[in-house]
DRENDO-1510 file (C-alpha; in Angstrom, 1 decimal, always signed):
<recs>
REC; n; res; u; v; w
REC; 1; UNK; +80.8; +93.9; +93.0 .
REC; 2; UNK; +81.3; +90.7; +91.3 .
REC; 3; UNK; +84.0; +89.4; +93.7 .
REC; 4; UNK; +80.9; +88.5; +96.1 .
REC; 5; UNK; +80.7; +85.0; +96.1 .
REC; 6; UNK; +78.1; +82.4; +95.2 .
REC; 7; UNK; +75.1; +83.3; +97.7 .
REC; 8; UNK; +74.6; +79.5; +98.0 .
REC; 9; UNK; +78.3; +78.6; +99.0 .
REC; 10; UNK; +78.8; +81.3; +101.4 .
REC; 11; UNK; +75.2; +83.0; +102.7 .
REC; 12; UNK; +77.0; +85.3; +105.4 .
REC; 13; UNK; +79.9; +85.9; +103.0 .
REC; 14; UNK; +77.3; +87.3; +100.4 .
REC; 15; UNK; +75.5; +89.2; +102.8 .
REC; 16; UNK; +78.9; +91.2; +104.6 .
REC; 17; UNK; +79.1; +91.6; +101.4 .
REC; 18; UNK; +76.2; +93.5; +100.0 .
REC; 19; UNK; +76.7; +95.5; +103.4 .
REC; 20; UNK; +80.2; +96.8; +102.6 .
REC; 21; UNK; +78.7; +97.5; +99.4 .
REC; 22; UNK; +75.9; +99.7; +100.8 .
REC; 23; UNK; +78.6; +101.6; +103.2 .
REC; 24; UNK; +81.0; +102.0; +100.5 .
REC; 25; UNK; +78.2; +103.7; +98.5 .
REC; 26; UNK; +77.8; +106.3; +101.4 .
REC; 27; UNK; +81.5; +107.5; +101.7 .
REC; 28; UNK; +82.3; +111.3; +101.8 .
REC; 29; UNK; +84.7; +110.7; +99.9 .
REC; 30; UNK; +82.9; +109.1; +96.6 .
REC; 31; UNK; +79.6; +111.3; +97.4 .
REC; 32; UNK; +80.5; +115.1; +98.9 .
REC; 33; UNK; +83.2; +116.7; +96.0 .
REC; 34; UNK; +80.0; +117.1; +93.2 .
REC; 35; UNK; +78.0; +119.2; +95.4 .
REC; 36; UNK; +80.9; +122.1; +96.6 .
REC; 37; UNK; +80.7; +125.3; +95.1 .
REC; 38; UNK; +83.0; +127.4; +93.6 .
REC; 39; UNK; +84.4; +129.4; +97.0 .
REC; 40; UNK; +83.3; +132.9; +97.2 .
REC; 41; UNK; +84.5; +136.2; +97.0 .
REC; 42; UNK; +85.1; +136.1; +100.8 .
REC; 43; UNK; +86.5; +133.9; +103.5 .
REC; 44; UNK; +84.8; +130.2; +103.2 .
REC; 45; UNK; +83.8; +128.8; +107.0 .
REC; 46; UNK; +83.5; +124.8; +107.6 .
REC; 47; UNK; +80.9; +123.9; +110.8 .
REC; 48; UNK; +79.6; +120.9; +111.5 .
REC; 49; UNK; +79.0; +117.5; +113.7 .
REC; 50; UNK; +78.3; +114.0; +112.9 .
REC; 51; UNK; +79.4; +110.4; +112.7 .
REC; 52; UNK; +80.8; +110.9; +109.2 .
REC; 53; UNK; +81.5; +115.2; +109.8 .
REC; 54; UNK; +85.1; +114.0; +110.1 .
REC; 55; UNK; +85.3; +111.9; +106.8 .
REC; 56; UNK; +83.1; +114.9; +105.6 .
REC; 57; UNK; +86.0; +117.0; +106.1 .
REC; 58; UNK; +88.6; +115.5; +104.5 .
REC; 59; UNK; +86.7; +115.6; +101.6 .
REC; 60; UNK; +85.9; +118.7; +101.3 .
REC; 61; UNK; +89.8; +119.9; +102.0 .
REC; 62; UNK; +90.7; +117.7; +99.4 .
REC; 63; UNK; +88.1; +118.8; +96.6 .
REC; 64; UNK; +88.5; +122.9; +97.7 .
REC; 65; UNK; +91.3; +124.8; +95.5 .
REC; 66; UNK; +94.3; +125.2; +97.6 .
REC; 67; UNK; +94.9; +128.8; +97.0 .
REC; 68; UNK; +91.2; +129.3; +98.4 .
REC; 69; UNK; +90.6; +130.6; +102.0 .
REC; 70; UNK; +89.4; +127.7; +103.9 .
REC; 71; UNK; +88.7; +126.9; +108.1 .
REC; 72; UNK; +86.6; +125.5; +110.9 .
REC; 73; UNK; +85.2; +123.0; +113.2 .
REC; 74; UNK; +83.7; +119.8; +113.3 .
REC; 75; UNK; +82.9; +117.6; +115.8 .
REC; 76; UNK; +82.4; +114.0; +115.5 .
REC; 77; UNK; +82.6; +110.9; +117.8 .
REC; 78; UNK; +85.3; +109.6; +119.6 .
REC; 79; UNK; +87.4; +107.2; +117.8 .
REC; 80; UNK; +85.1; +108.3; +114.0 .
REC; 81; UNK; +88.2; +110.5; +113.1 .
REC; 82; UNK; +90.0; +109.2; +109.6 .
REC; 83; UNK; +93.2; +108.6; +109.8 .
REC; 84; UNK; +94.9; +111.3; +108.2 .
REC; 85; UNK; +96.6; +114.6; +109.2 .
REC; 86; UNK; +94.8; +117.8; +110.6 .
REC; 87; UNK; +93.9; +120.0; +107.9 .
REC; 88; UNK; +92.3; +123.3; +107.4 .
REC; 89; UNK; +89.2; +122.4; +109.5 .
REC; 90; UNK; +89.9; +121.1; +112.5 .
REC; 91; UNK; +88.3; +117.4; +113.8 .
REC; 92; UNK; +87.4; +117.0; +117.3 .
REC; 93; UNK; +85.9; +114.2; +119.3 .
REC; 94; UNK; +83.1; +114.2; +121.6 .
REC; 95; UNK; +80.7; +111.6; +123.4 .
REC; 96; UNK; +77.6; +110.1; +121.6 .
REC; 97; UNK; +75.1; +108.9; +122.5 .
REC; 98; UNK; +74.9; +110.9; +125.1 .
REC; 99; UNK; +76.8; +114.0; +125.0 .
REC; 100; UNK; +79.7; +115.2; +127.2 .
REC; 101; UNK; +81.3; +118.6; +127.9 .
REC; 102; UNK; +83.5; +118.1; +124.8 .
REC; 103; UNK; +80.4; +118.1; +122.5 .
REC; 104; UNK; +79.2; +121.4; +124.8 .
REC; 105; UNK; +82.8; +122.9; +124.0 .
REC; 106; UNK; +82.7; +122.5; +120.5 .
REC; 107; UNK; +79.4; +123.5; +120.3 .
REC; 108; UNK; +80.1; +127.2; +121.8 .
REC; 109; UNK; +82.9; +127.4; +119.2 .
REC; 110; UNK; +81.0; +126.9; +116.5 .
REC; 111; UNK; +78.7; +129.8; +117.5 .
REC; 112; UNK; +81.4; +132.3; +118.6 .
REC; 113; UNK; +83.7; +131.5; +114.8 .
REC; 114; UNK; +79.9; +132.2; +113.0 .
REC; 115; UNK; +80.4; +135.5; +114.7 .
REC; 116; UNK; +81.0; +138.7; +111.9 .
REC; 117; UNK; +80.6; +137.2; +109.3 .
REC; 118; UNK; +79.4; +138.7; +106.2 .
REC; 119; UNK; +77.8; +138.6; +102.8 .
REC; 120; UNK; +80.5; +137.9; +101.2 .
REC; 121; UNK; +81.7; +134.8; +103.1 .
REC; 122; UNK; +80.3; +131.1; +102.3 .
REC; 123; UNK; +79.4; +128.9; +105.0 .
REC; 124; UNK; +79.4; +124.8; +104.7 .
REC; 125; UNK; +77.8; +123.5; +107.5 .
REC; 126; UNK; +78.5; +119.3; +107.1 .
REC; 127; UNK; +76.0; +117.5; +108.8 .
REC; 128; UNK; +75.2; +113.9; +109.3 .
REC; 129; UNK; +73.5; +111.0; +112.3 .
REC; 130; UNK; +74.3; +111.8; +115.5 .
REC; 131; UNK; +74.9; +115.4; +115.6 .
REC; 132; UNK; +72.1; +115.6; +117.9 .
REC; 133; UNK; +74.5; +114.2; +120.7 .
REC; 134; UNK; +77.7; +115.8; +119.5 .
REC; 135; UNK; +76.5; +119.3; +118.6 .
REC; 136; UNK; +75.1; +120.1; +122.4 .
REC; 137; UNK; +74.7; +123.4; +123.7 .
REC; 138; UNK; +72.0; +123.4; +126.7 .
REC; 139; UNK; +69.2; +126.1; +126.7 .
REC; 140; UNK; +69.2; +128.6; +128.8 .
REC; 141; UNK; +69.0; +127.9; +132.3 .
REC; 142; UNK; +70.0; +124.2; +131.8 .
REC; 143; UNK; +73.3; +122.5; +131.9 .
REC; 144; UNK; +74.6; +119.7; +130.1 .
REC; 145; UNK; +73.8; +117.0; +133.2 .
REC; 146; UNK; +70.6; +118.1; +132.4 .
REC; 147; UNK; +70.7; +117.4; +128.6 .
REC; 148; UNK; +72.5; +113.8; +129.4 .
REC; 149; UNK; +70.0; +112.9; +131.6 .
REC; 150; UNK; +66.7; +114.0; +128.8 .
REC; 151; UNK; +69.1; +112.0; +126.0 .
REC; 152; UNK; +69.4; +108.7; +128.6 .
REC; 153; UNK; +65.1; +108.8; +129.1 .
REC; 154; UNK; +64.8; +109.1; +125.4 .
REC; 155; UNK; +67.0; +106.4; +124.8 .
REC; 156; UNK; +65.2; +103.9; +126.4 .
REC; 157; UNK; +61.7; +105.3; +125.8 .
REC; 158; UNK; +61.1; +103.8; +122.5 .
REC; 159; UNK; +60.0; +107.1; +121.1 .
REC; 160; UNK; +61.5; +107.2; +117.0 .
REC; 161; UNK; +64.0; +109.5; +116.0 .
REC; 162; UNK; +61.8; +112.1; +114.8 .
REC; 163; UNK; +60.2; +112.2; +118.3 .
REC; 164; UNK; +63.6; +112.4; +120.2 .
REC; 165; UNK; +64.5; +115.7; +118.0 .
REC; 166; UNK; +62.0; +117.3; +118.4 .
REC; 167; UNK; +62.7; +117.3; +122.3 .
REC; 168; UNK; +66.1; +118.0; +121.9 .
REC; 169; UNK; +65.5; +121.0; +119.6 .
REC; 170; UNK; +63.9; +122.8; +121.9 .
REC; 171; UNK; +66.2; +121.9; +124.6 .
REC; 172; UNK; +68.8; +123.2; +122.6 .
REC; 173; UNK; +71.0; +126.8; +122.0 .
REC; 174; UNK; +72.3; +125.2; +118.6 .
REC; 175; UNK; +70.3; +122.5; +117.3 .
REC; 176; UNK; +66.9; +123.4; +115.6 .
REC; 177; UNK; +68.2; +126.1; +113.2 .
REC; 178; UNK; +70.2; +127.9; +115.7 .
REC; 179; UNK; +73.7; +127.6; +114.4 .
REC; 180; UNK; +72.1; +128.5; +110.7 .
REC; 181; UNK; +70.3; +131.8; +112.0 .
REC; 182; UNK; +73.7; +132.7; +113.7 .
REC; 183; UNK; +75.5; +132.5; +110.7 .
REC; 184; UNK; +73.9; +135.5; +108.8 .
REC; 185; UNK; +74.1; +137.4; +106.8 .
REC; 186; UNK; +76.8; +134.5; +105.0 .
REC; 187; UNK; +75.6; +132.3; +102.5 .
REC; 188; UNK; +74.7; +128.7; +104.3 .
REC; 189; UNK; +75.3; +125.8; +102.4 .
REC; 190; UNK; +73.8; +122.3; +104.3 .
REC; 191; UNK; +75.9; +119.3; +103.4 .
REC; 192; UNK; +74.1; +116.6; +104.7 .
REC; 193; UNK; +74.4; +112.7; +104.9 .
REC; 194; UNK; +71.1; +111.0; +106.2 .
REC; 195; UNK; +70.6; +109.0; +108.8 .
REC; 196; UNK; +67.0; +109.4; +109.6 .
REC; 197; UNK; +63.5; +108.0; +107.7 .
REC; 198; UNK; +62.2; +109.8; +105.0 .
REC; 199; UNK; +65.6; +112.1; +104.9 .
REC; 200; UNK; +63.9; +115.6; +106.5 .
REC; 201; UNK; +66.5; +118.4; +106.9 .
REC; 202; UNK; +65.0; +119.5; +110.0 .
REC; 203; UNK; +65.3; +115.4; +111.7 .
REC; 204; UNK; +68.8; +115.0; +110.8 .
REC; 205; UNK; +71.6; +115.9; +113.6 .
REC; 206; UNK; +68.1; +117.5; +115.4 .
REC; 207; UNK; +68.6; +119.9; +112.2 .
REC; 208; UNK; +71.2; +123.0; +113.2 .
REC; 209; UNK; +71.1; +124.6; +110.0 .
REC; 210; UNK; +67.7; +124.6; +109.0 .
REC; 211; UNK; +64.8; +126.6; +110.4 .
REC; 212; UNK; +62.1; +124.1; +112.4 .
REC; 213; UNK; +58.8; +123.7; +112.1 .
REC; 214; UNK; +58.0; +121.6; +115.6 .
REC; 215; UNK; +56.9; +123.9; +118.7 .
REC; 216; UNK; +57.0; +123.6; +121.9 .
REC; 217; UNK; +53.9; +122.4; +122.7 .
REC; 218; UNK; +54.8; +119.5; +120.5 .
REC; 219; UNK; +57.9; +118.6; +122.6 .
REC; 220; UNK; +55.8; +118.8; +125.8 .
REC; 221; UNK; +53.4; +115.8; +124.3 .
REC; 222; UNK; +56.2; +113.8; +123.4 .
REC; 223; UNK; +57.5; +114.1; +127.0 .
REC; 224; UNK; +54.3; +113.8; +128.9 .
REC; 225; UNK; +53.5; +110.8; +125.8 .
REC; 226; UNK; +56.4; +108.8; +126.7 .
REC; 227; UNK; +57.1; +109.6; +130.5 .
REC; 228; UNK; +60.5; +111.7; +130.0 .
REC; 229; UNK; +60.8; +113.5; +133.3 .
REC; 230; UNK; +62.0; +117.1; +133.1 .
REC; 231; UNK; +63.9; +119.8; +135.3 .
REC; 232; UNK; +61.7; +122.6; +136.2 .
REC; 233; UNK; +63.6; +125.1; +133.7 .
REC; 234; UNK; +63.0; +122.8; +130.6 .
REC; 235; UNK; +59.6; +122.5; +131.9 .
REC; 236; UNK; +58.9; +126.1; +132.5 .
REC; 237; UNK; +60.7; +127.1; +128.9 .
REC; 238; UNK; +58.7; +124.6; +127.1 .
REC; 239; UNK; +55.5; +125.4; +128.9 .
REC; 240; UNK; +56.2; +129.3; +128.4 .
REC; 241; UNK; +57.4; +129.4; +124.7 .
REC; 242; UNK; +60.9; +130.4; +125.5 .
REC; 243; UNK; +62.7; +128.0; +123.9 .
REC; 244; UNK; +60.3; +128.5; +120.6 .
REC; 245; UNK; +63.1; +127.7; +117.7 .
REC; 246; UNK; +63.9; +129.9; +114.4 .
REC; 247; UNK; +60.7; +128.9; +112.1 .
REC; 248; UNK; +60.4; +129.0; +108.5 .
REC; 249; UNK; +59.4; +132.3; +108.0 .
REC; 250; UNK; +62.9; +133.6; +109.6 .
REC; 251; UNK; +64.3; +136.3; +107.4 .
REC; 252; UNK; +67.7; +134.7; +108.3 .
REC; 253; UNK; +67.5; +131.7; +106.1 .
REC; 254; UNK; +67.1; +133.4; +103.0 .
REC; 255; UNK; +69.3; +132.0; +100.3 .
REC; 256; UNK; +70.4; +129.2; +102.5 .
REC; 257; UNK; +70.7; +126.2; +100.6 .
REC; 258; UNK; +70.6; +122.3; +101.6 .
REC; 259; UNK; +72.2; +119.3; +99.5 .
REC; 260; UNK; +71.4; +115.4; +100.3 .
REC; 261; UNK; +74.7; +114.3; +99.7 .
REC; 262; UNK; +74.6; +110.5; +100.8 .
REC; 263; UNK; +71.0; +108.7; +102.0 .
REC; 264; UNK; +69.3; +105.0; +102.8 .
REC; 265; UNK; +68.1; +104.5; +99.5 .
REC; 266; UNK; +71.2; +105.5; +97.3 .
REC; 267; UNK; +72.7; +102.4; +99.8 .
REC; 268; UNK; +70.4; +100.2; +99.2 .
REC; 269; UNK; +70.2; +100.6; +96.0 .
REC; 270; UNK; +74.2; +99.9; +95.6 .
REC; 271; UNK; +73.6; +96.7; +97.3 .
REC; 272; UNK; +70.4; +95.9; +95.2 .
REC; 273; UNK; +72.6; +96.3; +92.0 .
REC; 274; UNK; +75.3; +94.3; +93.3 .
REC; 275; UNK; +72.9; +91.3; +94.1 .
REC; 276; UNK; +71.8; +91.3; +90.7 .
REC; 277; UNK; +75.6; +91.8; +89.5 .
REC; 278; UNK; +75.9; +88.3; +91.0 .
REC; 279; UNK; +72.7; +86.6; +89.7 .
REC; 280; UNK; +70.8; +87.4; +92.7 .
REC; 281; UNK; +67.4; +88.8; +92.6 .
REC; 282; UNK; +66.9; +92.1; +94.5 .
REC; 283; UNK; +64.1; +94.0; +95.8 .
REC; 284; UNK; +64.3; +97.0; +98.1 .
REC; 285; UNK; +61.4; +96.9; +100.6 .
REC; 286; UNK; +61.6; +100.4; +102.0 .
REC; 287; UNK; +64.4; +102.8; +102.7 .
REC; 288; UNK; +62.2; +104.5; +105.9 .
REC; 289; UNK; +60.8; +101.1; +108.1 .
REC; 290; UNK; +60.6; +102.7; +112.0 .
REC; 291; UNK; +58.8; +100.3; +114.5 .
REC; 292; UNK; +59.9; +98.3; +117.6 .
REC; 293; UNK; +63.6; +96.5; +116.6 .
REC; 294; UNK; +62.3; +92.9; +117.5 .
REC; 295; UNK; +58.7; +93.7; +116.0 .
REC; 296; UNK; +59.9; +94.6; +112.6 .
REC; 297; UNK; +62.4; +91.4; +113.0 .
REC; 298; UNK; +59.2; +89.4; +113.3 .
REC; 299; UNK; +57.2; +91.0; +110.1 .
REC; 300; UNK; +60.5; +90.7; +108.0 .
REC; 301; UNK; +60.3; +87.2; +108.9 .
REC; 302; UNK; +56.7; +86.4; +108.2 .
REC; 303; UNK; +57.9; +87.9; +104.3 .
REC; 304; UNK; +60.8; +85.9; +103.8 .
REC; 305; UNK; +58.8; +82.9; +105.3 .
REC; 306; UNK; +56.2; +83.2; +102.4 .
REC; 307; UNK; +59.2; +84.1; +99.9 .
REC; 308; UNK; +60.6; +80.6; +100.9 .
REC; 309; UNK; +57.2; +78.6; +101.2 .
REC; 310; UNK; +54.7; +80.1; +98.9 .
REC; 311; UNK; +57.2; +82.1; +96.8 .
REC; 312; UNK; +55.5; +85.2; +97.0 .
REC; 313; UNK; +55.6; +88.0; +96.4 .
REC; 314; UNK; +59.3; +87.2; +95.1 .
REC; 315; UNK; +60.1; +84.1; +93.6 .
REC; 316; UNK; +63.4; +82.8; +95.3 .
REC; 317; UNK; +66.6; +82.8; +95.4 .
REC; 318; UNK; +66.1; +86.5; +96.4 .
REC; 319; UNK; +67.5; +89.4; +98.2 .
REC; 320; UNK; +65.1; +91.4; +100.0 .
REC; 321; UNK; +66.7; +94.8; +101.6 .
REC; 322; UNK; +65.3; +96.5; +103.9 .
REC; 323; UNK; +66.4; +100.3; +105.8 .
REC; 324; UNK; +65.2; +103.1; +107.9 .
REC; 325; UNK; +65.9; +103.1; +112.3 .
REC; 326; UNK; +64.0; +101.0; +114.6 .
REC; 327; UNK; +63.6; +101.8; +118.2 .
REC; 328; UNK; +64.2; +99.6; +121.4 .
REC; 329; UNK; +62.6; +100.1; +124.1 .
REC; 330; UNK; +64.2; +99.4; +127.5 .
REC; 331; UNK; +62.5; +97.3; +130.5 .
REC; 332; UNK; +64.0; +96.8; +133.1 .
REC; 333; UNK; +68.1; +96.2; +133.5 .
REC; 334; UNK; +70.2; +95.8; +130.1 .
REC; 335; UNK; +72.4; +93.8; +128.6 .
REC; 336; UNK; +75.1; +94.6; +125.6 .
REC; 337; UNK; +72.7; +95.1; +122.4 .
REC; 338; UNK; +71.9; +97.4; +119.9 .
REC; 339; UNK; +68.6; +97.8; +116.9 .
REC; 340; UNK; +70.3; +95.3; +114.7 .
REC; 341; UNK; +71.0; +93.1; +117.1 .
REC; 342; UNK; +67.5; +92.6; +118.9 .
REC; 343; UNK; +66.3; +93.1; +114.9 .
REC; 344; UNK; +67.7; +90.0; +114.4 .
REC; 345; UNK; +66.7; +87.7; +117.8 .
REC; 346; UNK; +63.0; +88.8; +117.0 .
REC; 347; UNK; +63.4; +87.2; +113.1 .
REC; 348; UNK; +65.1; +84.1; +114.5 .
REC; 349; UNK; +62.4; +83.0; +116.7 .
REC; 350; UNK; +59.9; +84.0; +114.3 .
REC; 351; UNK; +61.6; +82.3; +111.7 .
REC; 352; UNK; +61.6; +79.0; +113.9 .
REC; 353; UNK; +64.8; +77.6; +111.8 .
REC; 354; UNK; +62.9; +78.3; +108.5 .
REC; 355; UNK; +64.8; +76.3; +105.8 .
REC; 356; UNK; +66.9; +78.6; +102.9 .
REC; 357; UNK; +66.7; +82.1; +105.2 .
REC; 358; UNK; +69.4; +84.0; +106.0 .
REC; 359; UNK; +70.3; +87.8; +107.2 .
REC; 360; UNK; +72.3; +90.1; +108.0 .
REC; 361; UNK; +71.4; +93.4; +110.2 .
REC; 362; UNK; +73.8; +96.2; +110.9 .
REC; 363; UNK; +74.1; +99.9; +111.7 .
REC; 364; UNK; +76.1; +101.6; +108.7 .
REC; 365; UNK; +78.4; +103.6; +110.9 .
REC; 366; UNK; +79.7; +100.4; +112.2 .
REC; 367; UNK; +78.1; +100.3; +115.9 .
REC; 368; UNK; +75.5; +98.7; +116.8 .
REC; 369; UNK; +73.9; +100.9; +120.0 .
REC; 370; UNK; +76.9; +101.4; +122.0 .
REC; 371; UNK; +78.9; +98.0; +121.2 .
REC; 372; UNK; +82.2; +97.4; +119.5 .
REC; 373; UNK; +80.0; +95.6; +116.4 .
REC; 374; UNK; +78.0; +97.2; +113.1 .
REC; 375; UNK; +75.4; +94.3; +113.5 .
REC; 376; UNK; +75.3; +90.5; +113.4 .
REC; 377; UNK; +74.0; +87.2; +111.0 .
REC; 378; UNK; +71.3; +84.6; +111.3 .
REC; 379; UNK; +71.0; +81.4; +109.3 .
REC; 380; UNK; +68.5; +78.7; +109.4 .
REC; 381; UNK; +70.4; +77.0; +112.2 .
REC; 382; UNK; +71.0; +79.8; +114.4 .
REC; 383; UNK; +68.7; +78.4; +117.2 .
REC; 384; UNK; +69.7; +74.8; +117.1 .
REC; 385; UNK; +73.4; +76.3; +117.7 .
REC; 386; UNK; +73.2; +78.6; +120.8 .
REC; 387; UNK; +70.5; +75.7; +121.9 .
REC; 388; UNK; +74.3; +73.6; +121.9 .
REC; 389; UNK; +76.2; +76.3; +123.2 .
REC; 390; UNK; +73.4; +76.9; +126.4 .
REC; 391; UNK; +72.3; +80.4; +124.6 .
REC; 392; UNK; +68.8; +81.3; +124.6 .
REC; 393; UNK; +67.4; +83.2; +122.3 .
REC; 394; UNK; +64.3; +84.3; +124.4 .
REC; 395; UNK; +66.1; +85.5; +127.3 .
REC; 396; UNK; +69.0; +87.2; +125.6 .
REC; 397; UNK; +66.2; +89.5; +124.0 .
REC; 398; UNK; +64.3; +89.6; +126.9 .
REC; 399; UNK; +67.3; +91.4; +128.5 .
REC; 400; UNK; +68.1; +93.2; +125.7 .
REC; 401; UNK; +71.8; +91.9; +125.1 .
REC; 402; UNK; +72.2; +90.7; +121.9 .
REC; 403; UNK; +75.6; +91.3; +121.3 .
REC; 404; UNK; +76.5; +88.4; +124.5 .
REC; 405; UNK; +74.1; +85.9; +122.2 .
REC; 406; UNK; +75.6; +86.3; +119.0 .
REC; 407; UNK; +79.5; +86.7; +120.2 .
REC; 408; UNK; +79.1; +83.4; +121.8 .
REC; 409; UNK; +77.7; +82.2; +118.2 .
REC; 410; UNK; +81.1; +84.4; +116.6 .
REC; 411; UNK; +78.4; +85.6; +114.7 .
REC; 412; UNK; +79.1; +89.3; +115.2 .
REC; 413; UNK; +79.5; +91.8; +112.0 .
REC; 414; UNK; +82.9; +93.5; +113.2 .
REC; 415; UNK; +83.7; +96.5; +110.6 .
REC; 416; UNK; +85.0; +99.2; +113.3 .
REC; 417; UNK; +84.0; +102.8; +112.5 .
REC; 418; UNK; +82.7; +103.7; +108.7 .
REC; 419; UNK; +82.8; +107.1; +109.2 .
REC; 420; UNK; +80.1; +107.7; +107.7 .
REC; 421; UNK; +76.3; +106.8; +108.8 .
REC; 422; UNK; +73.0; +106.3; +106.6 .
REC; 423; UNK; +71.1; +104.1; +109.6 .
REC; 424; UNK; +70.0; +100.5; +109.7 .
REC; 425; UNK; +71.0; +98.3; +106.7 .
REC; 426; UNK; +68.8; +95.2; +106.5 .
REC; 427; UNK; +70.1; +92.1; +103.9 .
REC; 428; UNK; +67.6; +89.1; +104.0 .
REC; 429; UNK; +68.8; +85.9; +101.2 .
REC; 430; UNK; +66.0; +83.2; +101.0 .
REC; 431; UNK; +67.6; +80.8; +98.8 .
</recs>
């Protein structure tokens, strides 16, 4: 922590590094071995999907006792895999956002290995962001084009994360407590690492381990709310209660058990105690901020404006840090662009050049939407830079492309997978 350097000499510099800070502090590695029980009196089961299920893993085969029983599945996304050998539990790859036959594949394994298993065997479901892409298993009467095309809509729908679960729950033969109701009568244990606001079991990965409390009809509204068009069958299961998940009240959860092993906050709280580490005030504004990306750009940047004018409500030089998962919404064509990226064009021309402010925004698994960057930095002269390079600020957001604006600036954040994922990770330095 204290080999950041002087905020004032090297703004970006600091701010990368608070942010390697924040995803260091999420690692499988550092964060999974205290929560693993001893293993049972039975055979021990891994299952699981995720951006960091991989890392996840690895951890767990090196923190279990070798003499111990110990197999299984996960599935995380393409290119997310540590390097390291195959173990124990095997690591796949499969497509995310939206999910391909590989996900599907791994998916129907998962269900047919929870098959016959016993009260005496321990399951350890590892769980993290974007399991509800990798972890796909249509409902029935739908196939995965289906499922792609749902997962496309609600892409570009601007409904929040919460929102886009619940649909894919109920669209589901795995996600919304499916896999955990097939895996009884085993004890369950729910390894999870969080990726979503407020850190709900049942949001995370679209919850496969934990029974749901959403319905159907809820899953219509959001559809009918936000336009998502349907194929008869998912209409008519929906509509009829077929697809109703495991609730609650489901005998088959009983003595299941669920562990946060890695969220937002514990991140953000790294970072925070860093900054201070190197003389830098630190306040953490919230851990769960949802909202339109270039929206919540432009209220983050009406605070640090009054930090660096009025100094309130923090008297500068000050870090303010800032997490949760923002939403874009699509009109019209696209460019190359992610949250963080069109995070950051809305605080830029809000900011107007605004003297001492600078910030970093950047997903924590290291992509930004579907681009080869975690996220990207702003300064004060950010504007008067692409305004010499012919890059407008305006229409790059405009068209939702980002990523073309701030390569041309080489102001990219480039970390390449984290393998591991606790959302958006928002740094703003008003010096």
């Amino acid at each position: 922590m204290s080999a950041l350097p002087y905020p004032a000499a090297d703004p970006a510099g600091f701010l990368r590094g608070l942010f390697a800070v924040a995803v260091a502090a999420a690692q499988p590695a550092r964060v999974l071995g205290p929560h693993l029980p001893p293993p049972p009196p039975g055979r021990t089961l891994v299952l699981g999907g995720g951006k960091a299920s991989g890392a996840m893993a690895q951890a767990l085969e090196r923190a279990w006792p070798q003499d111990a029983p110990l197999s299984g599945l996960v599935v995380t996304r393409y290119g997310h895999v540590p390097p390291a050998p195959q173990g124990r539990i095997r690591i796949v790859e499969a497509a995310h956002p939206v999910p391909d036959a590989a996900g599907e594949q791994a998916a129907r394994e998962m269900l047919a290995l929870a098959r016959g298993l016993t009260e005496r065997d321990l399951v350890i479901c590892l769980i993290s962001g974007g399991g509800s892409a990798l972890l796909t298993l249509p409902a029935p009467g739908l196939g995965l084009a289906d499922l792609q095309d749902v997962n496309r809509q609600l892409l570009k729908s601007g409904a929040s994360i919460g929102e886009m679960n619940v649909v894919r729950k109920h669209l589901s033969a795995l996600k919304g407590g499916r896999l955990g109701a097939a895996c009884a009568p085993a004890r369950v244990l729910t390894l999870l690492v969080s990726d979503v606001p407020g850190d709900d079991p049942a949001v995370i990965a679209s919850g496969p381990t934990v029974p749901d409390a959403s319905t159907c009809d809820e899953a219509l509204a959001i559809v009918h709310r936000h336009g998502i068009v349907l194929p008869p069958a998912a209409l008519q299961g929906l509509a009829s209660g077929a697809f109703e998940s495991p609730k609650p009240d489901d005998p088959r959860f009983a003595g299941h058990e669920v562990r946060l092993v890695a969220t937002p906050q514990q991140s953000l709280q790294a970072a925070a105690d860093a900054a201070r580490l190197a003389g830098v005030a630190a306040h953490v504004l919230a851990d769960d901020i949802e909202g339109e990306s270039r929206e919540v750009g432009r209220m983050h940047a009406a605070l640090a404006r009054q930090v660096a004018r009025r100094g309130q409500p923090f008297a500068r030089p000050c870090v303010l840090l800032s997490g949760g998962e923002t939403t874009v919404t699509v009109r019209g064509p696209a460019g190359r662009g992610g949250r963080a990226g069109e995070f950051l064009l809305g605080m830029a021309l809000a900011l107007d050049s605004e003297r001492g402010v600078h910030a970093l925004a950047a997903d924590t698994d290291g992509i930004d939407g579907m681009e080869s960057n975690a996220g990207a930095t702003i300064a004060p002269d950010t504007l008067a830079r692409a305004t010499s390079l012919d890059l407008s600020a305006r229409l790059h957001l405009d068209g939702h492309d980002a990523w073309s604006f701030f390569h041309g600036l080489g102001d990219l954040v480039v970390t390449g997978p984290t393998y591991t994922n606790v959302n958006d990770f928002r740094a703003l330095l008003v010096l």
